[in-house]
C-alpha positions in Angstrom: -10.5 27.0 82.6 -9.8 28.1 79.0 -6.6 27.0 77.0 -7.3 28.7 73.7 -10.6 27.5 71.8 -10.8 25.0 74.9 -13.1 25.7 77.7 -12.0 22.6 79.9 -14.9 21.1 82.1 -13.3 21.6 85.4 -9.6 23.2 86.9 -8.2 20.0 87.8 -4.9 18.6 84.8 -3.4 15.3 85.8 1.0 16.2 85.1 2.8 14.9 82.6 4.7 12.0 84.2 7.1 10.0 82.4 6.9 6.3 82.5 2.8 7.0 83.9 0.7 9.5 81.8 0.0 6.9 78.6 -3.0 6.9 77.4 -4.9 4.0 79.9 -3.7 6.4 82.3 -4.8 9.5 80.6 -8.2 8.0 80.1 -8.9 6.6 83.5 -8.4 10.2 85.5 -10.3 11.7 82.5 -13.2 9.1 83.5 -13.0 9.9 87.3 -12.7 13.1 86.8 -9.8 14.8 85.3 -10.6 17.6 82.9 -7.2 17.4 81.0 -4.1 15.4 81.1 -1.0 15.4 79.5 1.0 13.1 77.9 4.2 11.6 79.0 6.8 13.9 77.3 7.9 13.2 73.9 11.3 13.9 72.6 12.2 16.4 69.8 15.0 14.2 68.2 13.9 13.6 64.9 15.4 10.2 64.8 13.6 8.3 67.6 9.7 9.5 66.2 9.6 6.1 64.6 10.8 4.2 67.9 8.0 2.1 69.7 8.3 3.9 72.9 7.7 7.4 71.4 5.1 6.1 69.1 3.3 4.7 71.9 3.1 8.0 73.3 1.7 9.5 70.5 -0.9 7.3 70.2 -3.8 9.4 71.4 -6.6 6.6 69.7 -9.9 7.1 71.3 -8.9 9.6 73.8 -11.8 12.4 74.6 -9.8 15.8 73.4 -8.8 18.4 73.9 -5.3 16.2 73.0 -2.3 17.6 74.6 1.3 16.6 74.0 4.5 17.6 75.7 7.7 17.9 74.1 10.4 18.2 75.1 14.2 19.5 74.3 16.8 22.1 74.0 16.7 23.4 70.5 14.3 26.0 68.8 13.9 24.5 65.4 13.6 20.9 67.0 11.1 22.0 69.2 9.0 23.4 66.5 9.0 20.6 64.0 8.6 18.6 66.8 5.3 20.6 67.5 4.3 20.5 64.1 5.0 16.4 64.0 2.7 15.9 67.1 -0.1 18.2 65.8 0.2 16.2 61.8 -0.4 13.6 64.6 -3.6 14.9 66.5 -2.3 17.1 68.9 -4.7 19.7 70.1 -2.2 21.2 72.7 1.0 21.4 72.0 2.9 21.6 75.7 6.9 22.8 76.5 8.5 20.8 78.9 10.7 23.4 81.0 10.3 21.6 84.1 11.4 18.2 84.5 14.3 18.1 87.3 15.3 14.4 85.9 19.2 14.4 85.1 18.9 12.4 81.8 16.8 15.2 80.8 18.4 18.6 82.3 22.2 16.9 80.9 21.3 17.8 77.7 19.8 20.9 78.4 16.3 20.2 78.3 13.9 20.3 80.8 14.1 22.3 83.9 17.6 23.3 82.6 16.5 25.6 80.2 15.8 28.1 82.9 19.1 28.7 83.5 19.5 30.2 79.8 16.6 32.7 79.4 17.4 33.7 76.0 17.1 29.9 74.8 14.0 30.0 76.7 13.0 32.7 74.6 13.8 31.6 71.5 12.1 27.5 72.3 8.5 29.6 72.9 8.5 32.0 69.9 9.9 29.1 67.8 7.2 26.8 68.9 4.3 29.1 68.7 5.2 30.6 65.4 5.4 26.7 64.2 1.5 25.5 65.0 -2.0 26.9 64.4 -3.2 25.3 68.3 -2.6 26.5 71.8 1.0 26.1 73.1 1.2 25.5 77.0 4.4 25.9 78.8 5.4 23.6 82.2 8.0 24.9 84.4 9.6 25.6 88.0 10.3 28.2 89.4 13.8 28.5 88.8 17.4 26.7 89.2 18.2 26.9 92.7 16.7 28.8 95.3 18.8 31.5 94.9 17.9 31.7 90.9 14.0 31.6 91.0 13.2 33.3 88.1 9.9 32.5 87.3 8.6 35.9 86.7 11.1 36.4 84.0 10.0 33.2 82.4 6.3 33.8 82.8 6.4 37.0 81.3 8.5 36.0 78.7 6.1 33.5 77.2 3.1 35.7 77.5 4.5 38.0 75.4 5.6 34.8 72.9 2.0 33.4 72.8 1.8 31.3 74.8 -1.1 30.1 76.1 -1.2 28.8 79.3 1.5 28.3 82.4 1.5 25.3 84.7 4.0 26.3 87.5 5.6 23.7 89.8 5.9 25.2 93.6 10.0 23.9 93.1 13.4 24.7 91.8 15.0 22.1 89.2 17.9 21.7 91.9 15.0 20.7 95.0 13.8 17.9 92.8 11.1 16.5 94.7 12.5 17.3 98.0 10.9 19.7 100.5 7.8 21.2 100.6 6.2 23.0 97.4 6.3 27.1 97.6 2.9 28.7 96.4 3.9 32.3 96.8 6.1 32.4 93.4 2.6 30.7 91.6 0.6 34.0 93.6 3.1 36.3 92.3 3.3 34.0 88.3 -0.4 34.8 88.4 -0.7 38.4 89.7 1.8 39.2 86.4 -0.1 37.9 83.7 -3.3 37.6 82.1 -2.4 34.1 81.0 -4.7 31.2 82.9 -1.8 29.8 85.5 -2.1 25.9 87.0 -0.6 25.4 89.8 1.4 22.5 90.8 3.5 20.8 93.2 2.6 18.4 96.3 -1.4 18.7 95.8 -2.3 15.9 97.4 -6.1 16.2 98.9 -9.3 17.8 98.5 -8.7 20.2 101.4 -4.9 20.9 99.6 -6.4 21.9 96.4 -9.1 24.4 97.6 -5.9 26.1 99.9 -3.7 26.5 97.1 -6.3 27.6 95.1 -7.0 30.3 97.5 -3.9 31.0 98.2 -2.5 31.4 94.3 -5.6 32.5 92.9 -4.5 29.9 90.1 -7.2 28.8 87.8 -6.4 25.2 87.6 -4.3 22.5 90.1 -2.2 20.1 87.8 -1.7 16.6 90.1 0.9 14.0 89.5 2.1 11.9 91.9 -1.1 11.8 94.4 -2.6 10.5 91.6 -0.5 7.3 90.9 -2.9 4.4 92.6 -5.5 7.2 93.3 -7.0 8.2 90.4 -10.2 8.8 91.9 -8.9 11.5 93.6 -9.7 14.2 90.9 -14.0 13.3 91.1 -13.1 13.7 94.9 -11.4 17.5 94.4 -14.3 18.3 92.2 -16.8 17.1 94.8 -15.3 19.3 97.4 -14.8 22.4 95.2 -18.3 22.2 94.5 -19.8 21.7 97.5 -17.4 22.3 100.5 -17.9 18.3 101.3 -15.4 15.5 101.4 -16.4 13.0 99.1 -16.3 9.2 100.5 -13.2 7.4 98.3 -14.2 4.1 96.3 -15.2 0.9 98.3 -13.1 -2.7 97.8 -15.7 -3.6 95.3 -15.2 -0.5 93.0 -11.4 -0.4 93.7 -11.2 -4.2 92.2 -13.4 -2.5 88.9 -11.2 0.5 88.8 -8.0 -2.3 89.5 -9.1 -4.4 86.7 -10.2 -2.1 84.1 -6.8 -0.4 84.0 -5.2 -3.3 83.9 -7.4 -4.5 80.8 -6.3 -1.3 79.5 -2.9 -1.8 79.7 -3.0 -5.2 78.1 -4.5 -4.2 75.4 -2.4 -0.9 74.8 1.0 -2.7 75.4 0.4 -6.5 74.8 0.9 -9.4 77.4 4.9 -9.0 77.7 5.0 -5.4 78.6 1.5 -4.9 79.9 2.1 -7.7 82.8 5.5 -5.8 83.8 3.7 -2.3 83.4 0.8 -2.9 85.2 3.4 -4.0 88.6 3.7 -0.6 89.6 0.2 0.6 88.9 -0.4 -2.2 91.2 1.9 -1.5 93.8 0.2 1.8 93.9 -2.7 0.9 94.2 -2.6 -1.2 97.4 0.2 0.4 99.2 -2.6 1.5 101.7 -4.1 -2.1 102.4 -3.2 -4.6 104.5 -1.2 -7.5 103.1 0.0 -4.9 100.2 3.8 -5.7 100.7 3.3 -9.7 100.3 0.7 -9.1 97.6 2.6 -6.6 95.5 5.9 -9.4 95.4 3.4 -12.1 94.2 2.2 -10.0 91.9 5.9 -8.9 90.7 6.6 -13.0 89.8 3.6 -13.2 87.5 3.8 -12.4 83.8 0.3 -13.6 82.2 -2.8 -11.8 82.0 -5.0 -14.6 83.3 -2.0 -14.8 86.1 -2.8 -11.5 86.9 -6.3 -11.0 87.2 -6.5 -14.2 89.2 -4.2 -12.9 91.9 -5.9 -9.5 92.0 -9.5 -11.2 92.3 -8.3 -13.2 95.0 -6.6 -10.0 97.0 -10.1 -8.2 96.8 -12.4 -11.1 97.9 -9.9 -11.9 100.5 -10.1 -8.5 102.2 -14.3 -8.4 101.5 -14.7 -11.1 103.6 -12.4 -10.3 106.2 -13.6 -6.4 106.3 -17.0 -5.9 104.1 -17.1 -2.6 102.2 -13.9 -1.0 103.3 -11.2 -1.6 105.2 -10.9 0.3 108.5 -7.8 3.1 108.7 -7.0 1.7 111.7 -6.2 -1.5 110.1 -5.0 0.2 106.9 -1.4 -0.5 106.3 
């Protein structure tokens, strides 16, 4: 998978998710596996650069590159000196957010909006690329509404601008996250351009990826969701891509290590207040599989210390060692 100068080590991009892609995120699917991820988009409003929150998701310290960073917004010279601010910054990848079905977002015609005006969506992609000397990436859907889809339009459109790369969700902005994910637009995104296409959208498995691979003849699947609590799932992809073999997922033991190391992570990234209120949902995630998840996930939901924390997360683990060993058994899994 190529995205300009950068040959990525595998096809497999964890989404840009608001609210989930920061960089302990980021980090931790690059370490099991991940070959790129995206930030959690950043606006291109001049006047909230300097805010904590959008700092914060800037702050790329550390991270393994290539460093990609999604903007997002509705207007041309915005979105390029907001390219340019992210790249002064250490952006690598500069990456359009056209897809995002959230309201907050598509109200002011951003996001997934933008599709419905294709000269804006022309003038956002030249403007951006003409703005930055690194690879600009464009994610989108594949159209309004269902009876809008006008991905091909769009795809063609930002070859011809520059753009680098396409990640395609399988969706319309008006499905949201409802229904099933469509592939054939992604087949027919890919069988237009010369481009490297990812595609996205309800990847959920090993055995998922390999069949829309197939089935798109997309060079890369971009995960978001399946991955929240399951971040292992991208070394478990790569293991089946490779050798046609489900790879077994992590045992209680290297679950609490995966557990605990995020959750160091996100102490250290955010500070006690936040990280302690942050790290709630990671948990939630985490365990919504294992028995005792509900009661354990409402303890954890009252604590607000680090030590608090780990303590309660130690004890979950041992607790379902002793009482099931190495794993737990899916017929017992909640």
């Amino acid at each position: 998978m190529q995205i300009g100068p950068y040959t990525l080590p595998n096809r497999l991009i964890v989404a840009p998710m608001a609210g989930v892609t920061d960089r302990p995120f980021r980090m931790l699917c690059k370490r099991l596996g991940a070959g790129l991820a995206v930030s959690e988009m950043v606006t291109s409003i001049p006047g909230l650069w300097k805010t904590d929150k959008t700092v914060r998701r800037g702050n790329h310290e550390g991270e393994p590159g290539p460093i990609a960073v999604q903007i997002a917004g509705g207007e041309p010279g915005m979105m390029a000196e907001a390219a340019r601010y992210n790249v002064s910054r250490g952006a690598q990848i500069i990456d359009i957010n056209m897809g995002c079905p959230a309201k907050k977002v598509c109200n002011v015609a951003a996001g997934s909006a933008l599709l419905k005006d294709e000269a804006l969506v022309g003038s956002i992609l030249r403007a951006v690329v003409d703005a930055v000397d690194v690879p600009v990436t464009l994610k989108f859907r594949t159209g309004w509404c269902p009876d809008s889809r006008n991905a091909l339009t769009i795809a063609r459109m930002a070859e011809d601008a520059g753009i680098a790369a396409l990640a395609l969700h399988g969706r319309t902005r008006s499905d949201a996250y409802r229904g099933a994910a469509e592939y054939d637009t992604i087949r027919q995104v890919k069988q237009a351009v010369q481009i490297p296409v990812s595609a996205n959208g309800d990847i959920d498995s090993p055995q998922k990826a390999r069949e829309v691979l197939q089935h798109t003849g997309a060079d890369a699947v971009m995960i978001g969701r399946a991955a929240q609590g399951r971040p292992w799932l991208f070394r478990e992809i790569q293991h089946f891509l490779e050798h046609g073999r489900l790879l077994l997922g992590p045992d209680l033991a290297e679950m609490q290590d995966i557990v605990r190391g995020h959750l160091t992570d996100l102490y250290d990234f955010y500070g006690e207040y936040s990280g302690c209120r942050i790290a709630r949902k990671h948990i939630g995630w985490y365990v919504r599989d294992l028995p005792g998840a509900e009661p354990f996930r409402q303890a954890m939901n009252q604590l607000d210390s680090t030590a608090a924390q780990f303590a309660t997360v130690d004890g979950y683990f041992d607790h379902l060692m002793r009482e099931f060993g190495d794993r737990v058994p899916l017929a017992v899994a909640a």
